[in-house]
N, C-alpha and C positions, 0 to 999 in steps of 0.2 A: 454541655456540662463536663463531661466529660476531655474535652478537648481542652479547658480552662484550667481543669484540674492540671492538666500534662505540661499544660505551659508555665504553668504556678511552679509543678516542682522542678521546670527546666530550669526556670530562672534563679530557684534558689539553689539547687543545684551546681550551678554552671561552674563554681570553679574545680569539680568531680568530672575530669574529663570523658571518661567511659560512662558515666551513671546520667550525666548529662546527653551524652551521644544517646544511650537508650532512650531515654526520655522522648526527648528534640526525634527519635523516629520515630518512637508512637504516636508524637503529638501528628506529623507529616502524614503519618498513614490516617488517623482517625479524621484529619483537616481532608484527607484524598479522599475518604469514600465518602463525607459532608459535600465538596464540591460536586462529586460525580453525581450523588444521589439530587442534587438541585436541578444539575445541565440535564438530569433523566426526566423529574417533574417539569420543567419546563419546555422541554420538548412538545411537538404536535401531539395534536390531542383529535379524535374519534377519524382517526386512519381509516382507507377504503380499506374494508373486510371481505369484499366478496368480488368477482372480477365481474366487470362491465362490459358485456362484449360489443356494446354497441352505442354509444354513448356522444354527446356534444358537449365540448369542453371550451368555454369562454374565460380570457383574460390576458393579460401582458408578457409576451417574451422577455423575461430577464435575463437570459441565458442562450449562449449558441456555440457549439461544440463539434465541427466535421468529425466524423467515425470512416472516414473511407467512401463506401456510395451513400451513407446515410447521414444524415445530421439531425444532431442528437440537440433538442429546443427544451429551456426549461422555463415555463408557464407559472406567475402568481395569479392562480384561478379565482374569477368574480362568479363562475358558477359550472354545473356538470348535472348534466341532464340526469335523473335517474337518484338523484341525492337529495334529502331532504333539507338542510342546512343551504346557506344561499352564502355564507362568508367561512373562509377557511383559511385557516391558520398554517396549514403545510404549500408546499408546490407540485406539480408534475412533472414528471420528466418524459414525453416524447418523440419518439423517433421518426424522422420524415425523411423523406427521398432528399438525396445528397444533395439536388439541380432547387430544391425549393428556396424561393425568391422570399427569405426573412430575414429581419434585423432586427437589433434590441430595441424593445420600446412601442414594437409591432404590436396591436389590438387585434386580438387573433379569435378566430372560431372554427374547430376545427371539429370533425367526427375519427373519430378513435376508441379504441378500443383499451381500456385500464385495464389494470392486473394489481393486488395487494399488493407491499414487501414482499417478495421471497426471502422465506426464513433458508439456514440451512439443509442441501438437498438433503444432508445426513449430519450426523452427529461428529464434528473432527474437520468438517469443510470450512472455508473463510464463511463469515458473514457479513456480505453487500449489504444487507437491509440494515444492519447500526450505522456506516457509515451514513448512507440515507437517510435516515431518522435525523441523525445529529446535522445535518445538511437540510432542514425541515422538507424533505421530500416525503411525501405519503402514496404516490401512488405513480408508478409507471409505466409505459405502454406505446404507443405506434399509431399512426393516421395510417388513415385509409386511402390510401395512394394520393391524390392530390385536392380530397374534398376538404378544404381550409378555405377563409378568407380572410383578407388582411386588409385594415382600414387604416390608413396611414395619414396624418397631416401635409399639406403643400408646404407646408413652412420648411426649412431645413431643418435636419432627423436632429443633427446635435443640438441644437439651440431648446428642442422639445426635453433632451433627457435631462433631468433636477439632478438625480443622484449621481456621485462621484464614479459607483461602481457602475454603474449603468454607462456612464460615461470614455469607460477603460474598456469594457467591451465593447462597444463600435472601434474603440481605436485598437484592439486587437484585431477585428475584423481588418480592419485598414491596412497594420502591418503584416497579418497571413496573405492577403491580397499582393502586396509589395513583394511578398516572398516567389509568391507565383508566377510573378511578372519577371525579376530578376536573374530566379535561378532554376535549372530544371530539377524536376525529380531523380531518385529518390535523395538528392542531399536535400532539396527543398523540404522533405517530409522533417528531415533534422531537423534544420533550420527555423522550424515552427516551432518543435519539441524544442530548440536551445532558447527560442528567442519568448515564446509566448506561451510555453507550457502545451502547447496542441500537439497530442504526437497522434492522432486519428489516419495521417495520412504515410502515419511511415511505417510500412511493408509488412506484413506479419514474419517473413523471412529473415528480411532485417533484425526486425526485435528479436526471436529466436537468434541471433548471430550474436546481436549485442548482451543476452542472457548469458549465451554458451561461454562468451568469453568472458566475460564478468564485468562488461561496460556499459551491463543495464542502465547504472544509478546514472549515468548521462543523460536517459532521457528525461529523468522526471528533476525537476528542477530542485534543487536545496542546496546545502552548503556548499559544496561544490565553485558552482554555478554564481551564487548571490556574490561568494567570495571571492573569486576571478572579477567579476564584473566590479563590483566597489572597490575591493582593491585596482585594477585599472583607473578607475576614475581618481581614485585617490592618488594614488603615482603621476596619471599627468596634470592634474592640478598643480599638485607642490612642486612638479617639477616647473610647469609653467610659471609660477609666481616665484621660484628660487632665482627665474632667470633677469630675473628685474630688481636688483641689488634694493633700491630701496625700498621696496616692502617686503624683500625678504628681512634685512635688517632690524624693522623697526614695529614690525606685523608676525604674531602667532598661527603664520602659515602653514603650520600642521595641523592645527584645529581649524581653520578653514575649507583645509581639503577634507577634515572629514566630517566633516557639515555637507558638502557635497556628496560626497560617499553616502552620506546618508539619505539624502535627497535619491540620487541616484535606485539607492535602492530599494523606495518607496516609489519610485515610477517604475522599476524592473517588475518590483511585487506587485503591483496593478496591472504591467502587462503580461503578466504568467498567470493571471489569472488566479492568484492569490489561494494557492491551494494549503492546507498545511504544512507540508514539507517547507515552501518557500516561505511562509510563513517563521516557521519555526528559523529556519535558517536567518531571516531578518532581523528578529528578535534576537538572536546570538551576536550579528555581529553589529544590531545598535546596540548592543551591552559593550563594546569593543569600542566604539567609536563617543560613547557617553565618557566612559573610562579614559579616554586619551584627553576629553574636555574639561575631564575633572585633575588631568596629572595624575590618573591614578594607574597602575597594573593593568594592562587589559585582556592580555593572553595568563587564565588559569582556571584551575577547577571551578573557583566560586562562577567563574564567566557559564561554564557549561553548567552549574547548579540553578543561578536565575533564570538563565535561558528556559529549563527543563520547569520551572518553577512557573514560570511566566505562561508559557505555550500550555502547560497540565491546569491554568487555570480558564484558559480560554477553550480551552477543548480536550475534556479529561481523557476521552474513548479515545483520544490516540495513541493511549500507551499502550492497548491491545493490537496495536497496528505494526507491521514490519518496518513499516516510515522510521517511527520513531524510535523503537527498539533498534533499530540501525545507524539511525544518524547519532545518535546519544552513546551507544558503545561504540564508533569509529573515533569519535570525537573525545572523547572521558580517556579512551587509554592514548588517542593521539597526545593531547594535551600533557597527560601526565606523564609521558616518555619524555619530551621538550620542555616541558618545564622541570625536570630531573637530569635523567643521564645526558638527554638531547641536548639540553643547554649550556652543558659544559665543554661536550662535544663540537658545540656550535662557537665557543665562545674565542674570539680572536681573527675569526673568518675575513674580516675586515681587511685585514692584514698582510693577507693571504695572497700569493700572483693569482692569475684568472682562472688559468687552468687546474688549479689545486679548489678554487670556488667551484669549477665545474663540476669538478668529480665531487667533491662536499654531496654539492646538490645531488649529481646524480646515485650517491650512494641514500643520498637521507629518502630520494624518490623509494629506491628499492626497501629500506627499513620501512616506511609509511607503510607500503603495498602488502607487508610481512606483518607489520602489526594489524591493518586492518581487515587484514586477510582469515589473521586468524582470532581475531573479538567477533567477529560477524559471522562465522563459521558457521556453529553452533544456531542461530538466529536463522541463517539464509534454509540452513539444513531442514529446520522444523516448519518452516514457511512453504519453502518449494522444492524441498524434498531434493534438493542438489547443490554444490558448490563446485565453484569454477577453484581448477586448481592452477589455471594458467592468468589468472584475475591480477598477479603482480609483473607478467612480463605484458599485458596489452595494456594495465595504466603506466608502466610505465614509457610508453609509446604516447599512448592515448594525454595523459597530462600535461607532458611539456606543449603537446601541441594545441592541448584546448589554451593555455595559459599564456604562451608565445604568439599562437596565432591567431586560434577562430574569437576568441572573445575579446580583446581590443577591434577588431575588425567588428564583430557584433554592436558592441562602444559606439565607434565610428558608423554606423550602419544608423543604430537609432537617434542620433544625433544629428545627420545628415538626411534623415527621412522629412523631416519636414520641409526641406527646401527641396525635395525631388534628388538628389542629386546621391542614391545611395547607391544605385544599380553599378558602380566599379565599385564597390566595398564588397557584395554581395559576390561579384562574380571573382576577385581574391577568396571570397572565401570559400566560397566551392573546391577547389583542391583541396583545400583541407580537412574538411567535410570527408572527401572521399578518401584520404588517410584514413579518417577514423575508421568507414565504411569495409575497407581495405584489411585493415587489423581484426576487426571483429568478424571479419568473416573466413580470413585465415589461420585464428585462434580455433574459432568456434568451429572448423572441421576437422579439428585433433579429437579425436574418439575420444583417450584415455585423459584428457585435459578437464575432462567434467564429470565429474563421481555423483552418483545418485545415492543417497541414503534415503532411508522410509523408517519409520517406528519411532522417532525419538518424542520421546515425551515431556508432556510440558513442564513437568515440575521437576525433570532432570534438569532439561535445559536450563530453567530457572534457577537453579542451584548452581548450574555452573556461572551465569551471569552476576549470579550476588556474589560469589566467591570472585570474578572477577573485579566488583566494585569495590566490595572490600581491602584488594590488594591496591586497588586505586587511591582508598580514601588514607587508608592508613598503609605509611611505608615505613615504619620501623620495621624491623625484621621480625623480633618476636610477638607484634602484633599479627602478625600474618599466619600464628599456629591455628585460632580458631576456623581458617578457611578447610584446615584437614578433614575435618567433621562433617563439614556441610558437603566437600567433592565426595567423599564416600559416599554419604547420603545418594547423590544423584547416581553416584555409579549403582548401588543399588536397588535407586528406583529404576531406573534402566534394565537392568539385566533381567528386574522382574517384570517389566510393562511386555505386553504382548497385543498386536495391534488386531479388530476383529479382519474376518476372512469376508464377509460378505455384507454387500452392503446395498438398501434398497432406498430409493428415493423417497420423498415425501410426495413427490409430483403424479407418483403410480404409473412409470412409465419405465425408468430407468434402474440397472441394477445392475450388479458384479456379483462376482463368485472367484475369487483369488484362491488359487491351487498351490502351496507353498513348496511342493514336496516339487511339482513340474514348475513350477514358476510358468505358471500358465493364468491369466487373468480373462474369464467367462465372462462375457457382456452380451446384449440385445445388437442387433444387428439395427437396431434404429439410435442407438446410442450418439447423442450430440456430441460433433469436436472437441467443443469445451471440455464438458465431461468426462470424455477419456482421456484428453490429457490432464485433467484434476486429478482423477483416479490410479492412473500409471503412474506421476508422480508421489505421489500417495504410499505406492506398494516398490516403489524403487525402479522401474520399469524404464530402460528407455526407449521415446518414442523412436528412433534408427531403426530399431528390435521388435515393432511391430508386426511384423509378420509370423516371429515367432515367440511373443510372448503374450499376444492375442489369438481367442480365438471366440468369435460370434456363433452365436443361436439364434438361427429363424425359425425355430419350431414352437407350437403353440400347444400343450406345456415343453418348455425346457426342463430336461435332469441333465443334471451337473455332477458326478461323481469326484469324492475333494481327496486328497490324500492315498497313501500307497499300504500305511500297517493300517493302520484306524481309520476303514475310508467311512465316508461321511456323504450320502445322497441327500442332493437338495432336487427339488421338483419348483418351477418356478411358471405359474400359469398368469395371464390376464382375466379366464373364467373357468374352472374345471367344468368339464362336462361329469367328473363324478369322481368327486375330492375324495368319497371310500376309496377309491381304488388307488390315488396319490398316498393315500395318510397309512394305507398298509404298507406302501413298498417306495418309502422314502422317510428320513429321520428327521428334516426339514421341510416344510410344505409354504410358501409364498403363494397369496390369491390376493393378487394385484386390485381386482376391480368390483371383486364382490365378497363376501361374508365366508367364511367356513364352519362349519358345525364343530365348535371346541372340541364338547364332549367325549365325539363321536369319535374325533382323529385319532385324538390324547389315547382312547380306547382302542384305538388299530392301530397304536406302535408308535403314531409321530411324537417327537420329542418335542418341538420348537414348530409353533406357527403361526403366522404375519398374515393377515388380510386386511381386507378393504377397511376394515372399520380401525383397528390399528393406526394404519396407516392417514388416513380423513382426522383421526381426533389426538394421535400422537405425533404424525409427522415422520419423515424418514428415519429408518433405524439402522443400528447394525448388528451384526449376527456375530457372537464368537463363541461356536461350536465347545472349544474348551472352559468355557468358563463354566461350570455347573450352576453355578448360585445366582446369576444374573447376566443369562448370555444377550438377553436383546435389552440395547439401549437406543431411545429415542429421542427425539430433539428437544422436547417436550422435556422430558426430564434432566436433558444436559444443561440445555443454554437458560433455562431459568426462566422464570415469567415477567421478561422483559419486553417493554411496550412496543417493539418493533416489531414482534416475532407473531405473526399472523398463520395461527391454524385452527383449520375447521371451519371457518369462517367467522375466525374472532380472536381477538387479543392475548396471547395466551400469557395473561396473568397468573 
């Protein structure tokens, strides 16, 4: 009703152009959280809540994903030992040994061991388990070394699989295969990431390199990527048929080629495995190629508004995602640069000797690299807690060469794949491959090239983000004074956000103790990889500087003494043998695995105390010492009672 209403008064409204904009966003926002709250209810329904340590899982491989020694199988289960329901509405995600002989469309029975969603390990971490959700996963986990069995038909595998998607993934299979045969590693590991969206097999060192230097977004497929490749296709088509006078003549050979273009890039989108990012990116640029068939505009804001329109109605949870928030402000102020100053900039180029187009381009490379550099700032900063500040001298390297080189080559590669005849396209494009390889690893050892921030807050960030769209949407001048208001705002939500100091898992295993005054971050000496680089990232830390900005506790209680004027003793046990004697002579008390006697502590002095039962019914929390009025927050009461989020063993609504 509400939503009706807003539309009513847009409409009558609409020749009030600010009273109409108002409008026309309320109506956007109340229609956003209608769609979201639907994709929510609709989602899987009665998720595994409790972990299965030993379990038999039957039904169909849908899915197959290399992770390095492992490969990652996702299963539409007909049943799971141990559950009383015999039909399910979500899938499985399991992990099996890298060497195991599966393919889509495999009848599978396997013994494994399930695990809930994991919710977040603390309050401020990413949450894996909404992606999941919205991807109808419900439960994850691992076989037990090679106890599976696969019952396969004689018939040939393709001629068995009905659905399209099913269909894209064996020939994904087919073309990771081809890659393996052609080229060696580590370009081959690219080579997967450029061509099939699989980067399971490229290097962890690698991807750290391509992080450091800011040439991450190469691996994961989207605009980028879709736009290189269509555009390609589109260039040698029209080039192709220009070259035949009579149907260039008498034939609308631009919308032909991008009819193919588009074709083109609903076979790319099926072999990258159709992730959102490429997704999204597809849907931007058939809003491009629709537009060229209609005679209409096709590079401008409204393009990036449907786009953003389109993809938020197909999957609304991506706009809490970095994907999106990424691609959408690279895009919003690229566009609006070029369709303004750019374009006038640009206008006569034509005209131009070669050398003077050269430099055009190479100048507009470095303007691109300086806009996107710094709309995404902000974003990358609050995400991963660092920004490359050398991110516009490696695309500029990195670009002309995906664009010149490796992706017409890629063109040529899966075009040429079905006749066999790709293996000299592949091995041209290895050199260049190891350009990329080349750059991002001699970026990415410039120390001072990558800055680490930590603290920044969400609704600062956000503030600056809207203050940027704003200056997007509207470019009169003095429409641009209301953005003053809203950058204060953030600057002093900023200045006042303070991030907590200590932070204990939900898992009851894992925890930090971050020392501000030594920049010294206190961890468990069993502390996962993972984790520690979540949580250095986190506190600003870089991993180079681990030696000295870490330091581990194997003692069973750990104290932690925090600070140098107001220090601040935390005592951190798995079980005291006799929490009196912690709760007198420490301000914080942590009991990982069992109960502590409130009353008693509160009564010997501790201020702040987290046990077992805490932790089982709240979930990971975190500690911040200075706040008096609400220092421990837990997950439970951050992320809300959303149906992913499994604690205690059960939904926490």
């Amino acid at each position: 009703m509400v939503l009706i209403l807003l539309l009513c008064g847009f409409w009558r409204s609409r020749r009030r152009a600010m009273v109409a904009f108002v409008l026309q966003s309320l109506a956007c926002l109340v229609a956003g959280l209608l769609i979201a709250a639907l994709h929510t209810q609709a989602g899987p329904t009665n998720l595994l809540t409790r972990t299965l340590y030993s379990t038999t899982v039957t039904g169909v491989v849908s899915a197959l994903e290399p992770r390095g020694s492992r490969l990652r199988a996702t299963i539409d289960p007909t049943h799971i030992d141990g559950l009383d329901q015999d039909g399910f509405d979500w899938k499985v995600r399991i992990s099996f040994l890298g060497d195991s002989d599966l393919a889509i469309g495999d009848q599978i029975s396997v013994k494994a061991r399930l695990f809930p969603l994991r919710p977040p390990s603390v309050p401020g971490d990413p949450d894996f388990a909404r992606n999941l959700y919205f991807s109808d996963i419900g439960a994850t986990g691992f076989a037990f070394g090679r106890q599976f069995e696969v019952s396969r038909s004689q018939s040939d595998k393709s001629n068995e699989i009905s659905s399209l998607l099913s269909y894209f993934e064996v020939l994904r299979q087919s073309v990771s295969r081809r890659i393996d045969d052609g080229m060696r590693p580590p370009e081959a590991g690219i080579a997967k990431a450029l061509i099939i969206g699989e980067r399971g097999d490229v290097r962890p060192d690698i991807a750290e390199d391509l992080r450091k230097s800011g040439l991450a977004h190469l691996l994961a497929i989207s605009g980028l990527h879709m736009g290189l490749l269509c555009g390609t296709v589109f260039f040698l088509i029209r080039l192709g048929l220009s070259a035949v006078p009579t149907i260039a003549l008498r034939y609308p050979i631009k919308k032909w080629a991008a009819v193919g273009a588009m074709v083109a890039g609903l076979v790319y989108l099926g072999l990258s495995g159709a992730t959102v990012p490429t997704q999204r990116a597809y849907v931007m640029l058939l809003v491009v190629w629709v537009a060229l068939l209609l005679d209409r505009r096709a590079i401008s804001l409204r393009l990036v508004g449907v786009a953003a329109v389109i993809v938020l109605l197909l999957r609304p949870d991506v706009v809490l995602g970095a994907s999106f928030q990424l691609s959408f402000a690279a895009v919003g102020a690229l566009v609006a640069f070029y369709d303004g100053p750019g374009r006038r900039w640009l206008d006569g180029q034509g005209a131009r000797p070669w050398f003077e187009r050269a430099m055009v381009y190479l100048v507009g490379l470095v303007i691109t690299g300086i806009i996107v550099t710094a709309v995404t700032a902000p974003i990358i900063g609050y995400h991963f807690g660092r920004i490359s500040a050398l991110g516009v001298v490696a695309n500029l390297i990195a670009i002309p060469v995906m664009a010149f080189w490796i992706m017409p080559l890629i063109v040529a590669a899966l075009a040429l794949m079905p006749f066999g005849f790709e293996y000299p396209v592949l091995w041209l494009m290895q050199p260049g491959l190891t350009v990329l390889l080349d750059t991002a690893s001699g970026l990415g050892s410039v120390e001072w090239g990558l800055w680490y921030v930590a603290g920044l807050d969400a609704v600062a960030v956000s503030c600056a983000m809207l203050a940027l769209t704003w200056c997007v949407i509207w470019r009169d001048r003095w429409l641009v004074l209301p953005v003053i208001p809203i950058l204060i705002a953030g600057i002093i939500i900023q200045s006042r956000h303070h991030s907590p100091d200590i932070l204990i898992s939900g898992d009851r295993e894992s925890w930090a103790v971050f020392d501000r005054d030594q920049q010294v971050l206190h961890i468990p000496q069993k502390l996962s990889s993972f984790q520690k680089s979540l949580w250095m990232a986190r506190f600003g830390l870089r991993p180079e500087n681990e030696d000295r900005h870490l330091q581990t506790c194997a003692n069973d209680p750990c104290r932690v003494v925090m600070g140098s004027d107001r220090q601040k003793t935390i005592v951190i046990a798995n079980t005291f043998a006799n929490p009196f004697y912690a709760c007198r002579n420490a301000d914080i008390v942590v009991d990982l695995k069992s109960d502590l006697p409130q009353t008693q502590c509160r009564a010997a002095g501790a201020d702040i105390l987290v046990d077992d039962d805490v932790l089982w019914w709240q979930g990971g929390v975190t500690i911040d010492p200075d706040n008096h009025e609400n220092p421990v927050r837990s997950v439970r009461t951050e992320t809300g009672g959303w149906p992913w989020i499994v604690i205690g063993g059960r939904i926490a609504r």
